[in-house]
Every structure is written in C-alpha cells, then in structure tokens.
C-alpha positions as CSV (number, residue, x, y, z in Angstrom):
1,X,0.0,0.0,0.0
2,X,1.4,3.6,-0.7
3,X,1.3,6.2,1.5
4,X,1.2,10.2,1.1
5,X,3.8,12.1,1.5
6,X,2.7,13.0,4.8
7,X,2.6,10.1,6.0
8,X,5.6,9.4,5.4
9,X,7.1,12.6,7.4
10,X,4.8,12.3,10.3
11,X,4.7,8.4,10.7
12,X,6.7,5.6,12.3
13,X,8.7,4.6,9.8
14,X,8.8,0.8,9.5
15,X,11.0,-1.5,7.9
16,X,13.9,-2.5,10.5
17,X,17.2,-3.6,9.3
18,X,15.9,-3.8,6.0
19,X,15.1,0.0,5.5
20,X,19.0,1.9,4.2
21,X,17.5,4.5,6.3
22,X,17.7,2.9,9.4
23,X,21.1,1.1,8.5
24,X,22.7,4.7,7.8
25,X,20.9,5.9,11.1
26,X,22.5,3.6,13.3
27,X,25.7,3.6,11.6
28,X,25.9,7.3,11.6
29,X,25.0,7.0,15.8
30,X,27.7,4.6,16.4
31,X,30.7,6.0,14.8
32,X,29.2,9.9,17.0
33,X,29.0,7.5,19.8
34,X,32.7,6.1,19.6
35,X,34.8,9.8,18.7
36,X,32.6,11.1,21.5
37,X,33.7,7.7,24.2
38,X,37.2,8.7,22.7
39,X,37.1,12.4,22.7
40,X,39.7,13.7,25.9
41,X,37.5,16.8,26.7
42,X,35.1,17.2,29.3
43,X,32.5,19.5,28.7
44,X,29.0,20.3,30.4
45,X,26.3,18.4,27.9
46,X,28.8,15.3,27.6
47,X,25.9,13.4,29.4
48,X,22.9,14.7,27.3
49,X,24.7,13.8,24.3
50,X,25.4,10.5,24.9
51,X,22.0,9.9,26.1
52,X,20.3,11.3,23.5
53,X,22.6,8.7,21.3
54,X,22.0,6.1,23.0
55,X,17.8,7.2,22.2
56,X,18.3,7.4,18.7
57,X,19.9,4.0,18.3
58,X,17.0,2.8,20.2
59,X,14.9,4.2,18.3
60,X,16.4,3.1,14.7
61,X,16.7,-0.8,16.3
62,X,13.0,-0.5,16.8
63,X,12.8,-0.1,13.5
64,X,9.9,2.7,13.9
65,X,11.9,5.7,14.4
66,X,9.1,8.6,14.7
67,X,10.5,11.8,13.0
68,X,9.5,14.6,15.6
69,X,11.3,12.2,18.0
70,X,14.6,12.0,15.6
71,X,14.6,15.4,14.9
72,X,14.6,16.3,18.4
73,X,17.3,14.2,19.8
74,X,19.6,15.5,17.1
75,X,18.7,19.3,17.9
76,X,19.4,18.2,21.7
77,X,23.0,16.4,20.7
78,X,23.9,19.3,18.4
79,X,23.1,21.8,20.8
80,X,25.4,19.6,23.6
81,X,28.8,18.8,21.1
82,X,28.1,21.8,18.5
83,X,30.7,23.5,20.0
84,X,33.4,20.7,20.2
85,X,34.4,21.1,16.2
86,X,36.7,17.7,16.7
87,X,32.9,16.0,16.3
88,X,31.7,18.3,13.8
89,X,32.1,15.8,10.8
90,X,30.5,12.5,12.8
91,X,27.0,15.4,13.7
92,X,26.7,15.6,10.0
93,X,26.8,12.3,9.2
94,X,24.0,12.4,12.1
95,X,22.2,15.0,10.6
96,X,22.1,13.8,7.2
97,X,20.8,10.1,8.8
98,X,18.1,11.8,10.1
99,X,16.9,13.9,7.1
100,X,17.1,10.5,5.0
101,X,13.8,10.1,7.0
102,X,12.3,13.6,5.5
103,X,12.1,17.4,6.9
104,X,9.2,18.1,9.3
105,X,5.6,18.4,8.3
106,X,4.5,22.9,8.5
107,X,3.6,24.1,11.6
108,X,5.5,21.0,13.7
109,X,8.7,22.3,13.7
C-alpha cells in the first residue's frame, strides 16, 4: 500500500534492518558514539549527548523511528557537542541520517 507524502514525514517509519535508512541511522549513531567515548575533553552536555545517542539508536533498532522524536534528539546532541568542532564531521553524518527520513511536516517544527 502507498502512503502520502505526509505520512511518510509524520509516521513511524517501519521496515527495520531492512530500510537503508535505518542502517545509515544507526551507523551514523555509532561512529558519533565512539569519537565522542574517545574524545579527551570534558565539557557540560557530555551526558545529554550521549544519552540522546543512546535514544536514537534505540529508536532506529526498533525499526519505527518517529520523525518529531529523531529530529529532536539531534537538535538536543547538536546543541550539547556543537561547539566541540573535533565532532563536527561524525554530527553531520547524524544530521544527514536523520533527514534521510524527511524534513518536518509545517507548523510541527
């Protein structure tokens, strides 16, 4: 069955390991998650990073990541390691995971 394009934006997503979106996803999470276990710097939203990584790649091993929900944990890790520029490349690779998924429907943010 096909669904509209909003649908798409606004739903789970479904597929599991077989959606390329979910396999970038938690690919994307993983290599974020290991710089930022290796990075030597302490700094204040260390904690809400890595919890907020450790959500997304819950979310993509569900297999139903919801798209407000992704979009939200990656504001929350950019704002916490935006500033740490040693990261910078493994947040895009992040970023562009989670708009594999689509932008957000108007009016949701």
């Amino acid at each position: 069955m096909l669904r509209s394009v909003e649908q798409r934006r606004q739903g789970p997503v479904t597929g599991g390991d077989d959606d390329p979106r979910v396999t970038e996803l938690r690919s994307a999470v993983a290599r974020l998650r290991r710089r930022l276990a290796a990075h030597p710097g302490e700094f204040a939203d260390r904690t809400i990073a890595e919890e907020e990584l450790a959500a997304l790649d819950a979310m993509a091993a569900d297999g139903t990541p919801e798209i407000p929900r992704l979009r939200r944990s990656l504001l929350l890790i950019a704002g916490a390691i935006g500033s740490v520029s040693a990261l910078a490349p493994e947040l895009a690779e992040v970023r562009r995971a989670v708009d594999l998924f689509g932008g957000p429907v108007r009016g949701q943010g």
